[in-house]
N, C-alpha and C positions, 0 to 999 in steps of 0.2 A: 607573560600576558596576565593580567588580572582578572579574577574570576570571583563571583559572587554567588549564592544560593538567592532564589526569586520566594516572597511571599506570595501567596494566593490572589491575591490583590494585584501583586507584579504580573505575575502569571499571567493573567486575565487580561492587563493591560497589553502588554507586549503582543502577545496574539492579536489582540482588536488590532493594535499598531501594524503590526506586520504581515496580516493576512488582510487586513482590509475591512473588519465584519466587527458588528456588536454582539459582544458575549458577555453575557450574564453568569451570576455567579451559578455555580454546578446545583447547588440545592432548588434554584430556579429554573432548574433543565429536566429533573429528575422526571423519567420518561417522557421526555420531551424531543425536542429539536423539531417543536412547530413553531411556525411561524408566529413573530410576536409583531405586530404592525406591520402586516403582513411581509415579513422577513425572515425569512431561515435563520438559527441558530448552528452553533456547534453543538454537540452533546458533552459537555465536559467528564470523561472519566475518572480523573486524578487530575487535580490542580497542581503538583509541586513531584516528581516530573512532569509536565504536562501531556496530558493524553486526551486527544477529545475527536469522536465518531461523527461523520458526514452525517446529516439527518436521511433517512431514505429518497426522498424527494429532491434532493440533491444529484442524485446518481440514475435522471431519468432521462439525462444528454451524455453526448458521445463523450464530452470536457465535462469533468469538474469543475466549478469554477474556484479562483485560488485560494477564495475566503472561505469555502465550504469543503475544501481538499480537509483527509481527515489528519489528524496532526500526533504521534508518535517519539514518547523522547526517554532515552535512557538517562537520561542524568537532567541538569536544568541546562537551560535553554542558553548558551554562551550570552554573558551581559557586554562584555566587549569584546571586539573582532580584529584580528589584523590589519594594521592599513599601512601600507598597499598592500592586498591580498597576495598571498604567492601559493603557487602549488608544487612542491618538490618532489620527484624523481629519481630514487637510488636503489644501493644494492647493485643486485647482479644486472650492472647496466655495463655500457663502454664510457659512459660519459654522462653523470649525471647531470640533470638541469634542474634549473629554478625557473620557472615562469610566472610573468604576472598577469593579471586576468585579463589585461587589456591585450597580453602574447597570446592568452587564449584565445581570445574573441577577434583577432586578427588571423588566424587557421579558418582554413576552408570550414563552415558551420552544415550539421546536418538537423534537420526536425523530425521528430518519430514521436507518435503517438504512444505512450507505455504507462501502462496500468502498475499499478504500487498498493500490493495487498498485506497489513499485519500479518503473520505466521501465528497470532492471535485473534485474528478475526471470528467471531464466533464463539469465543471462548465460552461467555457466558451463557451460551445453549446448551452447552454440553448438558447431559445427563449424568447422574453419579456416578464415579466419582466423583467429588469437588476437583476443579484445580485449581491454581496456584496464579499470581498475574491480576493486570487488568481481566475485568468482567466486558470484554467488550462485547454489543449487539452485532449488528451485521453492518455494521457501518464504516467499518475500520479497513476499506476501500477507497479508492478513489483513480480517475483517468486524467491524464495532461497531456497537452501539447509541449515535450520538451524539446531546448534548442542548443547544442553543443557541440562537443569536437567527439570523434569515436576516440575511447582510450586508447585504442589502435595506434590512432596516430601520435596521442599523446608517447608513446609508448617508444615509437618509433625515433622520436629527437634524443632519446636518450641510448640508443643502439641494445634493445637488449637482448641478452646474452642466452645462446640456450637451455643454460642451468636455471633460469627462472621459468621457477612452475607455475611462481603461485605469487599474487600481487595483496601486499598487505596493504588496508585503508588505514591510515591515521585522519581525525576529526579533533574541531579545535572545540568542544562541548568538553565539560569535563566534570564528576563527580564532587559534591562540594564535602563529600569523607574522604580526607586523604589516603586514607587505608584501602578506598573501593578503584577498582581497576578502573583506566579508561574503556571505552567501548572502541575496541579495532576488532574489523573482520578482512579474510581473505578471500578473494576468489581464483579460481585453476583460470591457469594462461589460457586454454579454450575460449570460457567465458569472456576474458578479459581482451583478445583477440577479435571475439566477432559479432561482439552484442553490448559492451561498453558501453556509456555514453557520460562524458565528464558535461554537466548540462550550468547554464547559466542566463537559461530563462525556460521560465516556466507558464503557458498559456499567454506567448508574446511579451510576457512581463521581466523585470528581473527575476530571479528564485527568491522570494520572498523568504525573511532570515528564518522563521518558525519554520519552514519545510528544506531549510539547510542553504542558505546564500549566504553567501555568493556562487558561493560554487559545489557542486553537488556530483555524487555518483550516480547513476541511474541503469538499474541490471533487469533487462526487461527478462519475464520470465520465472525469477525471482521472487522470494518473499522479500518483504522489506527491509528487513535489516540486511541484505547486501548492498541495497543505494544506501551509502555511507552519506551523510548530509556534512556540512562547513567542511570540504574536503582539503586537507593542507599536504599530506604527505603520499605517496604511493610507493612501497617501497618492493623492489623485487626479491622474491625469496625462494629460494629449492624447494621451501618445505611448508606446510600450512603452519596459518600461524597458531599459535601457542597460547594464545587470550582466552580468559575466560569467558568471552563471547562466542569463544569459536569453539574452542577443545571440549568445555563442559554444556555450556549455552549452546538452546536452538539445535536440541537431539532428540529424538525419537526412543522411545524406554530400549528399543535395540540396539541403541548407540549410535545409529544411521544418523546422516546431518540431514538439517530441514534447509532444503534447497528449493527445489522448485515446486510453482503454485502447486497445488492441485485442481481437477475441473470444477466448474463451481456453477451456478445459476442463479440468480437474486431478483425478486418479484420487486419489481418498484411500481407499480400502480395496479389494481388498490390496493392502500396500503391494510397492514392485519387490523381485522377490527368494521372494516368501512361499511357504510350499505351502499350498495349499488343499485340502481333501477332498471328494470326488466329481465325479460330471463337470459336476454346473451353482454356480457360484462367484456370489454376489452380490456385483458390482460397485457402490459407492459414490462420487460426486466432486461437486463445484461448479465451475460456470460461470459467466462475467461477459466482460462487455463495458463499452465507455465509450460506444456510440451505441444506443439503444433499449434493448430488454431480451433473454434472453436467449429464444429461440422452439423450439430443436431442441437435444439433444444423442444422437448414435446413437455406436455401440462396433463395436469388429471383433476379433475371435479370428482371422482368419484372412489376417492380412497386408492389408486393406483391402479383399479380394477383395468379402466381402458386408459390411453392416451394418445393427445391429437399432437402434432406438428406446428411449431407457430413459423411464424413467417420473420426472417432477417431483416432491418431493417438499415444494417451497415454491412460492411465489407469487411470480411474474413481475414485478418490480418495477424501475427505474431505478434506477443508481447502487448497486444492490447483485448479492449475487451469487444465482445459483438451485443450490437443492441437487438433485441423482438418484439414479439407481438404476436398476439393471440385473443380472438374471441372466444368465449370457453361459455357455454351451459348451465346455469345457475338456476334450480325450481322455484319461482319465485313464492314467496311467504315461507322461505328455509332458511337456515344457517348453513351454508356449505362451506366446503372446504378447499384450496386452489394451491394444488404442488407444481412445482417448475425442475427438470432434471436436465443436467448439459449431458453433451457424448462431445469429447473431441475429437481431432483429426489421427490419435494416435490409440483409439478408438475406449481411451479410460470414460466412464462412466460415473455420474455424483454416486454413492451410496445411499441406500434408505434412511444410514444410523454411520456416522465413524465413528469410526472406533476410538475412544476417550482414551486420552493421555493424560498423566498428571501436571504436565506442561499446558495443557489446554492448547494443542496446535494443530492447525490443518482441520478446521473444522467444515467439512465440504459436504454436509449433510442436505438431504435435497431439503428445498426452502417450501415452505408452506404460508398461509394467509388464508385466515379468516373472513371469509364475507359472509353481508345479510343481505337476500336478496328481498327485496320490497314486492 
């Protein structure tokens, strides 16, 4: 298959093309992703791989929508695709297969709501020390409606075997330095068993190519780089794989793997900076975590001193996020200040500060935002 490196310009295009949305060049975003005739932007990060953050205001409904989902990519963006697409099936199987997507989409279809968070998200808030990566804002989130087969059953036509631990993703994205690795990660046969989801629409859509279509991985729970995006291969294997995505990449300075979210809270109305009128402000955000669901989220106007309760405004589900709301106290003719901290069901709590890695990951610091109250 032939593969090409994207200009800036290509970049640019293909995203507008394939997510649906006008994006402007990155120097025209720079603290941006407001509305330009009145329309959301992307945040563009890095033009060439492409990297580009949901604006806040984007992420103040239960869906992402597909053109504002935020967009993440190790290498450049595959220029041409398989056709007819297949997904294959090996290793410690009884019977490998080959399936084509139309085999997929002919399998019993499930829809699950599942949030897809950067293991970078945040990065660029860290406090010293620097780290390393895109500088992303808080916006390297996003929620969908995905629709697909569970790997389960993908799993199943192919009989496999008890020695498979661990299911290796291959992707048809590829590096345009011959010398730099593909990006393949693994996940343990647990995950792969009971929380899968091989998806091939994305908010009733196809999976749009910039968020990995045709065919895509989807591991609720998960930081992102486990939903493998242009999914071609799954292979089964005893053992984790061996990729520098996996073995060295996406580690904690203790060597621990970066797997599941951590609790998280994000204020999306008002956004930092805003003034608001009178002294009681409704506060709006969503929360999520990768272990249980999401059980508390309380605010503080007053430096952590006290905090109140906000109110749920969706249903408590796995693998997605829970939206709120809250009226909060503002002394008008102030500058105040408005913190938001989740507690999940498995009762981890945001911290005041994480603790900074040189990887800049798992940034789950509780969120704050500036307002002026009139």
């Amino acid at each position: 298959m032939f593969h090409r490196s994207f200009s800036r310009r290509e970049a640019l295009a293909l995203v507008a093309a394939a997510a649906g949305t006008l994006v402007r060049s990155p120097h025209e975003l720079i603290g941006a992703g407001q509305p330009s005739g009145g329309r959301l932007q992307l945040i563009i990060r890095n033009a060439r791989p492409l990297d580009a953050e949901s604006p806040i205001e984007a992420l103040r409904t239960f869906e992402t929508s597909n053109d504002l989902f935020f967009v993440r990519s190790h290498h450049v963006l595959p220029a041409d695709l398989p056709a007819p697409w297949t997904l294959t099936i090996d290793g410690e199987v009884a019977r490998p297969v080959t399936l084509g997507l139309e085999d997929i989409r002919r399998m019993r279809a499930e829809r699950r709501s599942v949030l897809i968070e950067c293991a970078g998200n945040g990065r660029g808030r860290f406090e010293l020390p620097a780290t390393s990566g895109v500088q992303w804002g808080l916006g390297a989130v996003s929620n969908a409606t995905w629709t697909g087969v569970p790997l389960a059953a993908l799993l199943e036509r192919a009989g496999v075997l008890p020695s498979a631990l661990h299911f290796w993703m291959e992707a048809a994205d590829r590096s345009p330095l011959p010398a730099a690795p593909k990006f393949l990660r693994s996940i343990p046969r647990e995950t792969a068993l009971d929380r899968a989801l091989v998806a091939y629409e994305m908010n009733g859509q196809p999976v749009p190519r910039v968020h990995g279509g045709p065919l895509r991985l989807v591991v609720p729970g998960w930081y992102g780089m486990a939903s493998t995006k242009w999914l071609t291969h799954v292979h089964a294997r005893p053992d984790e794989s061996d990729n520098q995505f996996m073995a060295r990449g996406y580690r904690y300075p203790d060597g621990s793997p970066v797997d599941l979210m951590r609790v998280k809270s994000l204020i999306t109305s008002p956004l930092d900076g805003a003034r608001v009128d009178g002294s009681v402000t409704r506060v709006t955000g969503v929360a999520w975590t990768g272990a249980g669901t999401i059980a508390r989220v309380e605010l503080s106007s007053d430096g952590g001193q006290t905090w109140q309760q906000a109110r749920f405004t969706s249903e408590a589900t796995p693998g997605t996020w829970r939206l709120w709301q809250a009226d909060v106290s503002i002394q008008p003719g102030s500058a105040g200040r408005v913190r938001a901290r989740a507690t999940d069901s498995d009762g981890h709590t945001q911290p005041e500060r994480a603790a900074a890695n040189p990887a800049g990951y798992a940034n789950n610091s509780i969120d704050e935002v500036r307002v002026n109250a009139r």
